[in-house]
Backbone as CSV, one residue per row, in Angstrom:
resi,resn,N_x,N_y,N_z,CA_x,CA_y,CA_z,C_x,C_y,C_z
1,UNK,105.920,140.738,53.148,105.426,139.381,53.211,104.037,139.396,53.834
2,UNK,103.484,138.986,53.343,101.748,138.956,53.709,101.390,137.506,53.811
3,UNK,100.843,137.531,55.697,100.630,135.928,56.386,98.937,135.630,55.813
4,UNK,98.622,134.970,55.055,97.363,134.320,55.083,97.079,133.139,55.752
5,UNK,95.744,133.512,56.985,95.334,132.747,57.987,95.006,131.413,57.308
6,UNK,94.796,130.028,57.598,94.274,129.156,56.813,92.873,128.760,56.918
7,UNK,92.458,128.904,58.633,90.740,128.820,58.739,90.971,130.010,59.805
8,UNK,89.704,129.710,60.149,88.724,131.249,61.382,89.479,131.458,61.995
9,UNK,89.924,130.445,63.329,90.216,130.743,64.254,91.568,132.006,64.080
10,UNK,92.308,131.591,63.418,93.557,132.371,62.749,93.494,133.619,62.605
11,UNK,92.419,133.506,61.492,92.046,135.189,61.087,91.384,136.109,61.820
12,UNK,91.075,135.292,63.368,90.341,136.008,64.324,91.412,136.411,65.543
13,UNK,92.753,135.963,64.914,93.795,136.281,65.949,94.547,137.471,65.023
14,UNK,94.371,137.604,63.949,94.882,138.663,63.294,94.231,140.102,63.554
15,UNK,92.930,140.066,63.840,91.932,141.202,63.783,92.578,142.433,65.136
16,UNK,93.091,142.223,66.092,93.307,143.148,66.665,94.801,143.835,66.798
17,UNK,95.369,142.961,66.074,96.962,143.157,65.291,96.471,144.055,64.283
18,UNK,95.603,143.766,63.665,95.144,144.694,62.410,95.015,146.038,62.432
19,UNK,94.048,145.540,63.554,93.515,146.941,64.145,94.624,147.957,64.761
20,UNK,95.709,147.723,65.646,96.205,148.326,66.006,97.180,148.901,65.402
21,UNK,97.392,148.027,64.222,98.550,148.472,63.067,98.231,149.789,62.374
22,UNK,96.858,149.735,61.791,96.299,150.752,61.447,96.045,151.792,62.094
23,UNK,95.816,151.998,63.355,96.012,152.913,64.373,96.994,153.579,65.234
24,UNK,98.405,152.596,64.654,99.578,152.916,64.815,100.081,153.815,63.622
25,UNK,99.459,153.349,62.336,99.570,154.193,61.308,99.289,155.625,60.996
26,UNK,98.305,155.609,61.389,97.124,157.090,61.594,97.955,158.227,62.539
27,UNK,98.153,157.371,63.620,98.754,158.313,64.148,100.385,158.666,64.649
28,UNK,100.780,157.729,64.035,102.560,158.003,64.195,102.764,159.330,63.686
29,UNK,103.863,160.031,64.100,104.326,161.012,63.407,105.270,160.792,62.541
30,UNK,105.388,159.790,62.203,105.873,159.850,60.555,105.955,161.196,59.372
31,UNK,105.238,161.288,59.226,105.081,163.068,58.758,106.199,164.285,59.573
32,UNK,106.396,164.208,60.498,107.200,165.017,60.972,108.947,164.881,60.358
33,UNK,109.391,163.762,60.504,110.453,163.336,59.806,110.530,164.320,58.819
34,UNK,109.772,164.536,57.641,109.859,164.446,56.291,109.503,165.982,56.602
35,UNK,109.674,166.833,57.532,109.784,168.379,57.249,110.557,169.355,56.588
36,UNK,111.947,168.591,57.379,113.103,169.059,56.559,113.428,169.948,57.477
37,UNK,114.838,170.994,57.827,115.272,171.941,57.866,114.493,172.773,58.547
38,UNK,114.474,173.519,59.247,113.543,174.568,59.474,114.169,175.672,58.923
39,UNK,112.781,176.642,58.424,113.396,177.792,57.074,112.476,179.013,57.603
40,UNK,113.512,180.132,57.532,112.507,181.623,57.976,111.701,181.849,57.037
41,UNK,110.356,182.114,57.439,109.708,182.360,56.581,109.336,183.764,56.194
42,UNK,110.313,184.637,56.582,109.991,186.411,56.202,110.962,187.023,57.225
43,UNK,110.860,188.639,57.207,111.491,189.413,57.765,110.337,189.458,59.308
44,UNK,111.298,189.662,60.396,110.479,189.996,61.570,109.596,191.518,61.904
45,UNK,109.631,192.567,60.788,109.068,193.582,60.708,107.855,193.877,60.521
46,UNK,107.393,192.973,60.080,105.621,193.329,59.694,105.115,192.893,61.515
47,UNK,105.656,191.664,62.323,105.137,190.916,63.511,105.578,191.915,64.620
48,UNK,106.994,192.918,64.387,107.152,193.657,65.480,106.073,195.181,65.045
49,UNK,105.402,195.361,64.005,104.695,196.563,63.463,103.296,196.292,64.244
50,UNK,103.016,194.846,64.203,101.317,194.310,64.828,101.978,194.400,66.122
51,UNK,102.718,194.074,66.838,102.538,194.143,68.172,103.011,195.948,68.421
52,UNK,103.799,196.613,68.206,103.609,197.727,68.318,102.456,198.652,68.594
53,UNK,101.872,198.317,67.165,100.237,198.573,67.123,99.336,198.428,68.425
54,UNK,99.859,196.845,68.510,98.807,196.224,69.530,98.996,197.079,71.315
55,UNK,99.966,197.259,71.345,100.305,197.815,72.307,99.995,199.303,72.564
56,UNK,100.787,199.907,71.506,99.898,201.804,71.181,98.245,201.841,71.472
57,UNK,97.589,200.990,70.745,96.509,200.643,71.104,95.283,200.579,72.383
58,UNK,96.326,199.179,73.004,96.283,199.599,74.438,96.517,200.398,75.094
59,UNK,97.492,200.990,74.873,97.776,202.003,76.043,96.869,203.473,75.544
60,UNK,96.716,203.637,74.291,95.556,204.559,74.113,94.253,204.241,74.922
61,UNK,93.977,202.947,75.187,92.284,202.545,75.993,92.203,202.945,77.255
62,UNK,93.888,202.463,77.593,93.616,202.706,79.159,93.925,204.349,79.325
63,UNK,94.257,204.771,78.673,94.414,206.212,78.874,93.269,207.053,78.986
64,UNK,92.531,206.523,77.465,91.114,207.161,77.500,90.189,207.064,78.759
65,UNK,89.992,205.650,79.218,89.235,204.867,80.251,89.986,205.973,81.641
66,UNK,91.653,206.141,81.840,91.471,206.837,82.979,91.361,208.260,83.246
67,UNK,91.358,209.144,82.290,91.262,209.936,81.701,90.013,210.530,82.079
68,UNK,89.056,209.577,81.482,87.385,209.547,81.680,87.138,209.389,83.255
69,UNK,87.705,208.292,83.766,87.556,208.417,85.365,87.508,209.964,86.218
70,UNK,88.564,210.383,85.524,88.598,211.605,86.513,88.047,212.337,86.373
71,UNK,87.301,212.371,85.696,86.072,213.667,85.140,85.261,214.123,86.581
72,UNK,85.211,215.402,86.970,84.167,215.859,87.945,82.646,215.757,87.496
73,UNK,81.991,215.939,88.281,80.486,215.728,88.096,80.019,217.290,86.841
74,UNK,80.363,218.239,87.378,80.130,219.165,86.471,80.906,219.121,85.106
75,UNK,81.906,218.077,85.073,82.772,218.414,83.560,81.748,216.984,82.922
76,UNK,80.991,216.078,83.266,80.307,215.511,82.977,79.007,215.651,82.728
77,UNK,78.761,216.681,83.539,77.000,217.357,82.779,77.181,218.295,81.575
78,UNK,78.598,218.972,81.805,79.220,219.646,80.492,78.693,218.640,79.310
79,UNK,79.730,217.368,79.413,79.942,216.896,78.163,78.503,216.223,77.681
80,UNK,77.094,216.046,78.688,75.845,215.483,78.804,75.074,216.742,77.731
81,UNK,75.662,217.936,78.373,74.603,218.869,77.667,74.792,219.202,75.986
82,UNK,76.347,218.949,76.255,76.989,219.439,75.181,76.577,218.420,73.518
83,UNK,76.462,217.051,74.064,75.842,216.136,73.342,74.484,216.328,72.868
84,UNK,73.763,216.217,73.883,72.379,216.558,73.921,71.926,217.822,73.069
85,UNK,72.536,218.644,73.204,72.425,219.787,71.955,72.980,219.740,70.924
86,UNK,74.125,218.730,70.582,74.184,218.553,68.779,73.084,217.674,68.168
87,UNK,73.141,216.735,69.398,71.633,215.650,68.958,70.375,216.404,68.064
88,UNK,70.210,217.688,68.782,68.945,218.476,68.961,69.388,218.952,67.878
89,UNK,70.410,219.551,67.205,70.956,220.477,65.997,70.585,219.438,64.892
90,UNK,71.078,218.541,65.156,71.406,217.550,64.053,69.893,217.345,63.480
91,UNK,68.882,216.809,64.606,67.607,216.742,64.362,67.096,217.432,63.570
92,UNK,67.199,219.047,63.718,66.657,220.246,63.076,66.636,220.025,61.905
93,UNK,68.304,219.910,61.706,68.719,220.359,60.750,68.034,218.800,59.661
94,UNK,67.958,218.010,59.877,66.871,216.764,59.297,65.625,217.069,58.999
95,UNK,65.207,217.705,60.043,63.449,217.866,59.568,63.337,218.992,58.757
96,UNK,64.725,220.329,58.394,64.473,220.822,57.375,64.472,220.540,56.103
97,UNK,65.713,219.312,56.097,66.136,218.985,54.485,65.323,217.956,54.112
């Protein structure tokens, strides 16, 4: 049933009824109702494979990271020099080819 105001004053008492109707609309959850059932959507194996991962992962970083901590000063000029001279190989071996 749809009220039509007859003059102004009327239709100026409708305007924030209006308004709020429509803003009651927008945001009701109405939509939720109409979901239905909740349904699995797959096997839990691929989500326990990513967190597996995610975890192996980690624990590979922190391993590396403490690993690296303990390095002595001389097993660290080791691995300084040891770099520093493939750098130098690698170079060579560029400016021949």
């Amino acid at each position: 049933m749809t009220i039509i105001p007859t003059n102004r004053t009327a239709s100026r008492a409708f305007r924030p009824s209006l308004a709020l109707v429509l803003i009651a609309t927008v945001l009701s959850p109405a939509n939720l109702v109409a979901q239905g059932l909740p349904v699995q959507n797959g096997p839990m194996v691929p989500i326990a494979l990513w967190w597996i991962g995610a975890f192996l992962l980690g624990a590979a970083l922190v391993y590396g990271v403490m690993r690296n901590r303990t390095k002595t000063s001389a097993e660290k000029d080791l691995t300084e020099r040891a770099t520093k001279d493939l750098y130098a190989e690698e170079a060579r071996e560029e400016n021949r080819g």
